[in-house]
Every structure is written in C-alpha cells, then in structure tokens.
C-alpha positions as CSV (number, residue, x, y, z in Angstrom):
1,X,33.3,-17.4,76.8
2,X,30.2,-18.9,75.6
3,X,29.5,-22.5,75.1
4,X,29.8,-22.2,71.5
5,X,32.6,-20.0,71.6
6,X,34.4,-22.7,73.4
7,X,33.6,-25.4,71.3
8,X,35.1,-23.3,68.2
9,X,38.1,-22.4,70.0
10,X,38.8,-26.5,70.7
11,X,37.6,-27.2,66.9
12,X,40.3,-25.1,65.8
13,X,43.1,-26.6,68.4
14,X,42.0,-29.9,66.5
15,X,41.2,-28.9,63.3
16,X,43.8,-28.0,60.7
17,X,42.7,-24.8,58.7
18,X,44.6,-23.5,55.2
19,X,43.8,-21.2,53.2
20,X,41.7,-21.3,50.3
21,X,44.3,-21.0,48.0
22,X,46.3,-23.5,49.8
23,X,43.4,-26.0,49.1
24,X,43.1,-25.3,45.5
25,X,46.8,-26.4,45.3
26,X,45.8,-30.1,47.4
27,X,43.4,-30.3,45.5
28,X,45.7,-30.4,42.3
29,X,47.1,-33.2,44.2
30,X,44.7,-35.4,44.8
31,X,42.5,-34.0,47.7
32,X,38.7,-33.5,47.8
33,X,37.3,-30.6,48.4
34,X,34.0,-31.0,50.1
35,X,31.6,-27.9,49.6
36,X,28.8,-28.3,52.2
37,X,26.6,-25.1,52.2
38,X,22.7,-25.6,52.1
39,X,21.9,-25.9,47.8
40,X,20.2,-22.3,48.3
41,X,23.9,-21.1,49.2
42,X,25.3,-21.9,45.8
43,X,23.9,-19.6,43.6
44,X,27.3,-17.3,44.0
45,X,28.9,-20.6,42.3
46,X,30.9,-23.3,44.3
47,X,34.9,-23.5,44.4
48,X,36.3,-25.1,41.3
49,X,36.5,-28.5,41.3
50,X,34.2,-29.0,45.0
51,X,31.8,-31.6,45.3
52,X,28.7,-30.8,47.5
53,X,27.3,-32.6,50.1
54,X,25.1,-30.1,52.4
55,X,26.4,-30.5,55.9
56,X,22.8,-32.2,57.6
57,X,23.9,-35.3,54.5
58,X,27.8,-35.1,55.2
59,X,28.1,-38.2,57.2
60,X,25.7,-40.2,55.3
61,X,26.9,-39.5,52.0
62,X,30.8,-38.7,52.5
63,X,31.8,-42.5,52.0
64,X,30.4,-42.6,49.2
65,X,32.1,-40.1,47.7
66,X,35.3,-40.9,49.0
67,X,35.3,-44.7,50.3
68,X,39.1,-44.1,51.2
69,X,39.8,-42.5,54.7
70,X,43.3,-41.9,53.7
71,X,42.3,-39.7,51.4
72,X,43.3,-35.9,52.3
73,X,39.5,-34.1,52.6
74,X,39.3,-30.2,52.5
75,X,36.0,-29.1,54.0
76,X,34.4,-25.3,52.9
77,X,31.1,-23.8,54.4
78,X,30.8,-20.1,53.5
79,X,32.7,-18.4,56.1
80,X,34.5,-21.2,57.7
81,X,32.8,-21.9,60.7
82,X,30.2,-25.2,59.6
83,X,33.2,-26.7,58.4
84,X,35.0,-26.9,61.4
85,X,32.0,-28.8,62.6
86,X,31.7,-30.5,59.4
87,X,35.8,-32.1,59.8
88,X,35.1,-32.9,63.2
89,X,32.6,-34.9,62.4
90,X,34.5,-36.4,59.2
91,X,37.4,-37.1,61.6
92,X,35.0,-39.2,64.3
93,X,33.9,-41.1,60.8
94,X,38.1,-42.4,60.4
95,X,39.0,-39.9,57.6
96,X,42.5,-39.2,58.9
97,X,43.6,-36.2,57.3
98,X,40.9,-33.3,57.6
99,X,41.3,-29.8,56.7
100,X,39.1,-26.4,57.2
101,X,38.8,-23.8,54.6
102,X,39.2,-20.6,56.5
103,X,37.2,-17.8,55.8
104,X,35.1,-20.5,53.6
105,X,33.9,-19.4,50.1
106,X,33.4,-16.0,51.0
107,X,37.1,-16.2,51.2
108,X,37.5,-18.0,48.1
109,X,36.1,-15.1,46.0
110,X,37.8,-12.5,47.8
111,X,41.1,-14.4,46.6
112,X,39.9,-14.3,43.1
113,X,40.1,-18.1,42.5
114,X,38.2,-19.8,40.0
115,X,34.5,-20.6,40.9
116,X,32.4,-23.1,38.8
117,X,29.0,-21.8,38.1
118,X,25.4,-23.5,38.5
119,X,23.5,-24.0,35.0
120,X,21.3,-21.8,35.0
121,X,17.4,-22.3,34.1
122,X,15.5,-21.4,31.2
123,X,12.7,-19.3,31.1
124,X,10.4,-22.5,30.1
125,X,12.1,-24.5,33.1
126,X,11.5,-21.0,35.5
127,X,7.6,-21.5,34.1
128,X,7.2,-25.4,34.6
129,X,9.1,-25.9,37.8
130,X,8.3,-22.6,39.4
131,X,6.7,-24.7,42.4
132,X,9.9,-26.1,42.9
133,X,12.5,-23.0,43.2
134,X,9.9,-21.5,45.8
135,X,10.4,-24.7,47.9
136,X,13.1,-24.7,50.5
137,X,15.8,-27.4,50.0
138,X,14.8,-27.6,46.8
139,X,15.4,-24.3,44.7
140,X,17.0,-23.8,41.7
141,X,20.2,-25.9,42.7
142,X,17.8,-28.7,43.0
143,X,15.9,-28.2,40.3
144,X,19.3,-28.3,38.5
145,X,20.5,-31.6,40.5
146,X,16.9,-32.8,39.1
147,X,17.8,-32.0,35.8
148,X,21.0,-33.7,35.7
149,X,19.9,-37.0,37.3
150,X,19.6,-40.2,35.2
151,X,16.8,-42.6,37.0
152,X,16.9,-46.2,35.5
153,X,13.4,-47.7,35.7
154,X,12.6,-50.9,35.6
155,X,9.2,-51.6,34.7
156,X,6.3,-49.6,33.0
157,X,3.6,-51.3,34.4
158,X,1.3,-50.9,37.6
159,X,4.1,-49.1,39.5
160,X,6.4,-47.7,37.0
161,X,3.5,-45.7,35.2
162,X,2.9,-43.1,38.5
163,X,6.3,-43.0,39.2
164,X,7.6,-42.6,35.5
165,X,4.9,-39.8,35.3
166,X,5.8,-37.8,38.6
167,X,9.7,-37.8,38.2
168,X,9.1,-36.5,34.1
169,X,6.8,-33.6,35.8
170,X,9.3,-33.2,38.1
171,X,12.0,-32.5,35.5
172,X,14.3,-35.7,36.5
173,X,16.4,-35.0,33.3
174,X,17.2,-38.5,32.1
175,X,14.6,-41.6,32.7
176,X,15.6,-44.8,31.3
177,X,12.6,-47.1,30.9
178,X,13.1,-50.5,30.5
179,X,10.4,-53.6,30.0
180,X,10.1,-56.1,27.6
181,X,6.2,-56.6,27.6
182,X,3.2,-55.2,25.3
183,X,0.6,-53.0,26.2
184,X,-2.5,-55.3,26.7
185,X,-6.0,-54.0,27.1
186,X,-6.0,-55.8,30.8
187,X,-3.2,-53.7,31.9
188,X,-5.1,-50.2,31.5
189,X,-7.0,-50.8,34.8
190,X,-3.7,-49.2,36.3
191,X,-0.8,-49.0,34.1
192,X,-1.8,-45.4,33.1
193,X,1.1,-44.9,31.3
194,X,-0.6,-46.6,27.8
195,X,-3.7,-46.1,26.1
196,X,-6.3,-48.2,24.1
197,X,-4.7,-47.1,20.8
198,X,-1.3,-48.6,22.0
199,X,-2.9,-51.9,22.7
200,X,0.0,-54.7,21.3
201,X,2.6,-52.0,20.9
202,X,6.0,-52.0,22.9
203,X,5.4,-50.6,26.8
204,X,8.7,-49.0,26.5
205,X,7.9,-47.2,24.0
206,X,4.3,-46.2,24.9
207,X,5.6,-44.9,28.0
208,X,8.5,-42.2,26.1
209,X,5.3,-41.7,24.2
210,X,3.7,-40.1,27.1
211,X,6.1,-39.0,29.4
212,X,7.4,-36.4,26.5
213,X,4.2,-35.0,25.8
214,X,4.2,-34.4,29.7
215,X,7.5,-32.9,29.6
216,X,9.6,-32.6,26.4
217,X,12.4,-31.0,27.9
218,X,13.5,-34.3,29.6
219,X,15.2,-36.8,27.7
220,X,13.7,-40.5,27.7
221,X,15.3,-43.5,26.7
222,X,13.0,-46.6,26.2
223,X,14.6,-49.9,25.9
224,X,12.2,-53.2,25.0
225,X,14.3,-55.7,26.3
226,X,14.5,-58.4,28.8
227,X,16.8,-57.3,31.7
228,X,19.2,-60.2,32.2
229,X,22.7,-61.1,34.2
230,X,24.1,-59.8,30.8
231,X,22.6,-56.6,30.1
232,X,22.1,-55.5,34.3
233,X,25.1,-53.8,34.7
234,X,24.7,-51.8,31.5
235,X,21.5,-50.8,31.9
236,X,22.2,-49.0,35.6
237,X,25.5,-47.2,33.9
238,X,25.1,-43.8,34.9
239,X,22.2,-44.2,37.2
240,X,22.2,-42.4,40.3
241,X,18.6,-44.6,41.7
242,X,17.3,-47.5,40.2
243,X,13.3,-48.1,40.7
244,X,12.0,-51.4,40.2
245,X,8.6,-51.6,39.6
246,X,8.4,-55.2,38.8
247,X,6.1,-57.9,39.9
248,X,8.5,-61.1,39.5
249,X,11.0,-62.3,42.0
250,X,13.3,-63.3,39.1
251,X,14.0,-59.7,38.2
252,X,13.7,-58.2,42.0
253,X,16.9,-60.5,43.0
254,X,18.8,-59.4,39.6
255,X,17.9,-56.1,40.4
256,X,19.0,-56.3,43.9
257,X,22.3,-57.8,43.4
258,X,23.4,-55.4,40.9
259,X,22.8,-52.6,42.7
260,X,24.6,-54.0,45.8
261,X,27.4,-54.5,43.4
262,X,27.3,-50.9,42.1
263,X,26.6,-49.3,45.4
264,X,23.3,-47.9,43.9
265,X,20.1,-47.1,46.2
266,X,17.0,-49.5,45.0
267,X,13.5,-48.0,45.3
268,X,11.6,-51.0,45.5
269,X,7.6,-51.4,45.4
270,X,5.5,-54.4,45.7
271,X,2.1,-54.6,45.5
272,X,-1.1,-57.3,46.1
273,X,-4.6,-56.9,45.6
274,X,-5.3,-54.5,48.6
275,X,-1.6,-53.8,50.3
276,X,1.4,-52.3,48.9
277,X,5.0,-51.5,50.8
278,X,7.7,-49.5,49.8
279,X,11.2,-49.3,51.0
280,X,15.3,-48.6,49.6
281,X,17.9,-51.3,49.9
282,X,21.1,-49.5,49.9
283,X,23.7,-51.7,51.7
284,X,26.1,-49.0,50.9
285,X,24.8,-46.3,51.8
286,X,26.9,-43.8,53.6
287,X,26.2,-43.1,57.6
288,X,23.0,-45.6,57.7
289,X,23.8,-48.5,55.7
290,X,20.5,-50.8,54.7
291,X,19.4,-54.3,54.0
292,X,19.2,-55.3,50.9
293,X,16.5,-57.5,49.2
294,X,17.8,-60.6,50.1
295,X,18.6,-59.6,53.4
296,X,14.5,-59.8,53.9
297,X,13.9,-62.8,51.3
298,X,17.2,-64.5,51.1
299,X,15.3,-66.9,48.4
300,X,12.8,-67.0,46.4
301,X,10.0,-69.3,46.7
302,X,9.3,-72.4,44.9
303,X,7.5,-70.9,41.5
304,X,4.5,-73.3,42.1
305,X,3.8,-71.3,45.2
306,X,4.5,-68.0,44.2
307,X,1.0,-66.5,43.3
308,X,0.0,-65.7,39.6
309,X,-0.3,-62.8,38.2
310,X,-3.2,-62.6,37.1
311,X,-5.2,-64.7,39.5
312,X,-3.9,-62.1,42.8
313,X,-5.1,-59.0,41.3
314,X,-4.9,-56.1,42.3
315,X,-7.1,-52.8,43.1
316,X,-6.1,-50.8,40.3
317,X,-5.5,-47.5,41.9
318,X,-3.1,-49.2,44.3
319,X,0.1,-49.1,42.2
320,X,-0.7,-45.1,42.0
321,X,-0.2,-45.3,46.1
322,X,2.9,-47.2,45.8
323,X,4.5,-45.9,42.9
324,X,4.0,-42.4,44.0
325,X,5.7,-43.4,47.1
326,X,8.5,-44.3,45.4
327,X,8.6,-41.4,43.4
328,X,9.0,-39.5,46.0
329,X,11.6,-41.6,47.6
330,X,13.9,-41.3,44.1
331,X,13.5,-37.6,44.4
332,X,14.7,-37.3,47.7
333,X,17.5,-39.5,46.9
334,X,18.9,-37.2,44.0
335,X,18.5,-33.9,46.4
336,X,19.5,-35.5,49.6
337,X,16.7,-34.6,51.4
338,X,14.8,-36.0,54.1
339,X,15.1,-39.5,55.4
340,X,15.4,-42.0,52.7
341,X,13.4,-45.8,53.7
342,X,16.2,-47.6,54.3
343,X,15.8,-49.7,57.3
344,X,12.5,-49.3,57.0
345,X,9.9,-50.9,54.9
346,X,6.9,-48.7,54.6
347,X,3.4,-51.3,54.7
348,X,0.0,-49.6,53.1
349,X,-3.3,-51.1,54.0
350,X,-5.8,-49.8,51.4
351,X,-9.0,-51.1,53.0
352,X,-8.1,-50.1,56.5
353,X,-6.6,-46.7,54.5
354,X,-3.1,-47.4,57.0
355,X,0.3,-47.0,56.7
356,X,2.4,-48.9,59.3
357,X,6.5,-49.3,59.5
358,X,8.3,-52.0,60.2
359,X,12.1,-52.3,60.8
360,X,14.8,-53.9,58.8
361,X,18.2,-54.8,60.1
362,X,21.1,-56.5,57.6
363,X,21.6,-59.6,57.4
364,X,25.1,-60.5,58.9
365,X,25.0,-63.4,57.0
366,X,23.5,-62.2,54.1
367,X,24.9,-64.3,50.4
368,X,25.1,-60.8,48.8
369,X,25.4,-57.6,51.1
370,X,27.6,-59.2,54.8
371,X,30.8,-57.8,54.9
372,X,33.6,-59.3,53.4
373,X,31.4,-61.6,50.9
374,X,33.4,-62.1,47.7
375,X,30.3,-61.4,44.4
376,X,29.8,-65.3,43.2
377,X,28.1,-63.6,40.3
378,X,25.0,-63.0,39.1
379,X,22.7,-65.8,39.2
380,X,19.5,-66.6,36.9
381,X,16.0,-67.3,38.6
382,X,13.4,-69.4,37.6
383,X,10.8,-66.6,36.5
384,X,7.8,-66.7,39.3
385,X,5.4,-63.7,39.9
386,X,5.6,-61.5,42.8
C-alpha cells in the first residue's frame, strides 16, 4: 500500500464515519455539521443546516464556530476522504467527539436529503462583479459571502474613505459608517470620500452619498454619532470585521476592547505624515490567536504629548496606501482567504517607498485580552489625537 493509502486506512481505525443520513439526525440533536469543500465546490448546494469552513481555514476558524469541544462535530468534504483529514485534525485541536460523513455530499444527494441552495446572482451583480467569479477562491460563493457581510466602519475620514470606497466596489453588502465630524474644506486633501459642495454637511452622510452612486446595490447605513462605552456594542451588532479608521487613541482603545469582548477581528490603520502600518487584533481568533491593541500600547499617552492633529499632517495620498491595505485585509477576512495580519503589524515608509513587518506576540499580562481576565468594563479616555 501506498503512503496515502495507509494513512486513510489508520484515519478510518480512528475516525468514526456515519452515514449522511445518520448526521442529519445528530444534527437534529444538537451537532454541527461542518461542510469544508473549497467555496467553488458549493455551487451543487451544501447539506441543510452545514456551516462551511473550507478545509485550509478549519483549524483557524473551527473555535470560533463552536468554542465548546464537547460539542459532537460532523465533518463532510464531497466524497468523504478530506474529512477524515479534516476530524483528525479537529480531534488534535481537543474536540472530543468527531465524526466523518462517508461518501461526503456526493452521498448526501444520492440519499435524497435536503440541500440548502447558494443565492444566486443577478444579471447586474454577474456584470459588476464579473472580475470576481473568474478569480479562484473567490467565485460566486464569494461573491455571495461578500454580499452578505455587514463591515462596521469607524471613521470616514483619511482611511475610511479608500477603504469605504473599495469594499462598496467590491459588493461588501452591508457597510455601516459611523463618524460624528463635518466635512471641512481641509479634509479634501485625502478624505476622498466628500466633495467641495458637502463642505459643513455630516461625513456620514457624505460618504452613503458616494458610496451608492458607486454601487447602489449595497446597502449603507450612515450614523452621525459619537461612538461611546454606551453605543460600542450596538454599533458592532451583526458585524463580522470592524475597521477603524480613526486618528484618536480615545476611540482606538474603545474600539479595541469591544471587539475583544465580541470576539470580532479589528482592521486597524494608523497613519503620520510619511509612514502608515496596518495590522488585525483578533485575540480570539481561531488556530493563531493575536494581540490586541493594548497588548502593543497598554496606555495611552498623556494628551499633552500626543501629537495634534493638525500640526503632524500628513501626505495626503497616504491614507489611500493604508486604507486600501486594510480593505484588503476586511476582504480576506469575510472569504477566509489568505493570511490575515494578525501577529503582524505591516510598517509603510512612503519616502523610502518600503514596507517592512514586524512581529507581535500577546501580552500575557495584557488588562484586556490574558486569559482568564474578568471585562472591568469599558472605560472612557481623555480624547488625544493619534
């Protein structure tokens, strides 16, 4: 026998496999059924009540999903072979009870049991994100996981206008903009979100403004008002990434902490006069678990150090670097592709046009991410630029 041949043969001495029918009925009783074909697999449909994980995100995403390891997990590929690869692995993560679909979703449809359907996409969606469904890993089950994604956005400034723009081209279904400010006519060196005509109005509302006459098939909801301890939880509902494009340390640590507390990646940009960096805090991320904000600035400093806004400046095409960047890291966050920057903070030098990474480990001791550190609640910060 071959060397695979053998590994399959011990997978399946270790590995318990039912049939699909037997995991519909776990699944009635309490089980999760973990579907994790590629997204360009799942056109045919997915078994009824699955959730998918692709099998290269499995054990970064699969505690998440289901934080309890006593929970019974059913695992289907489409002809049952990945997912004897994809328990073992669940089993080495401390998920007790693992089970393989055999024969997989082939299987599944052979037996006549019910399949749940992908939304399909409109002609007008086939026309705008025809780039997209050519791409591999992204396709039309991306495009769909796109479409259904709510982003919250913090900011619609330097670094929330690019990345506000790209994710509405994209087709990122549900953007959230929240900011508090006025357009003023010294913002339009790089918030290109607003206009002259919109100087004095509401940034929230300038930027639903433009973003649906970029794409009116996406759904934008702009909120002018001040995120606080009381609104911060709110405001993320539903959210599957959170970008903060501010520029004060006041909102970064709210922001920070309530995404720890929710469990909810942060794509967080920072930017002064000629560098930017980029990176995620996601403490609970599955598989590779991240700093958070704090973890790298456990305080912030005194606000009579902290430099103003508008005496740093900034090169105004820089927030299109940074924001961009983070675009693109919300993106691959909602299709589970790639490797997301957590871990890793991402450092742009625009005069010596470099990037450079640097390495982030957790805090052990950290007030708001260490294991085992009971939420003091949320705490108010003197406001102080960033």
């Amino acid at each position: 026998m071959s060397a695979r041949q053998d590994r399959i043969a011990a997978l399946r001495a270790e590995i318990v496999e039912i049939s699909p029918r037997q995991a519909l009925e776990l699944v009635g009783q309490g089980a999760v059924l973990i579907d994790v074909r590629e997204l360009e697999e799942l056109a045919a449909g997915t078994p009824r009540g699955a959730v998918h994980i692709s099998r290269g995100f499995l054990e970064l995403r699969i505690e998440q999903q289901v934080p309890d390891a006593a929970t019974t997990l059913i695992v289907s590929c489409q002809s049952g072979m990945r997912s004897l690869f994809a328990a073992d692995g669940l089993k080495r993560l401390g998920y007790r009870d693992v089970r393989s679909v055999a024969g997989g979703f082939a299987r599944w449809q052979a037996d006549g049991l019910p399949v749940d359907l992908p939304r399909g996409l409109s002609a007008l969606d086939r026309e705008r994100y025809g780039r997209h469904l050519v791409v591999p890993g992204v396709g039309e089950a991306g495009q769909r996981k796109l479409l259904d994604a709510q982003v919250l956005l913090v900011g619609a400034g330097g670094l929330g206008s690019p990345a506000a723009l790209y994710l509405a081209a994209a087709g990122v279904g549900r953007l959230r903009v929240v900011d508090f400010d006025v357009v003023d006519r010294s913002n339009l060196q790089r918030q290109i979100l607003h206009a002259d005509d919109r100087i004095g109005q509401g940034k929230a509302d300038s930027a639903r403004r433009t973003l649906l006459a970029l794409n009116p098939g996406i759904a934008v909801e702009a909120l002018r008002v001040r995120l606080d301890a009381s609104n911060v939880e709110q405001l993320m509902d539903g959210c599957a990434v959170v970008l903060d494009g501010t520029d004060n340390f006041a909102t970064r640590y709210l922001v920070n902490d309530a995404c720890v507390q929710l469990g909810i990646p942060n794509v967080h940009g920072a930017i002064h006069r000629f560098e930017g960096q980029v990176s995620t805090f996601w403490p609970k991320a599955p598989g590779k678990r991240g700093p958070c904000y704090r973890c790298l600035f456990p305080s912030p400093p005194p606000p009579e150090l902290a430099p103003n806004c508008a005496e740093a400046g900034v090169l105004g095409v820089l927030p299109g670097v940074i924001g961009t960047l983070q675009a693109v890291e919300t993106i691959k966050l909602i299709l589970g592709l790639g490797e997301p920057l957590v871990g890793r903070l991402l450092v742009y030098d625009a005069l010596a046009a470099r990037f450079w990474e640097l390495e982030q480990e957790r805090d052990p001791d950290c007030v708001m991410c260490a294991d085992g550190r009971s939420f003091a609640g949320y705490q108010e910060i003197a406001p102080s630029c960033g």
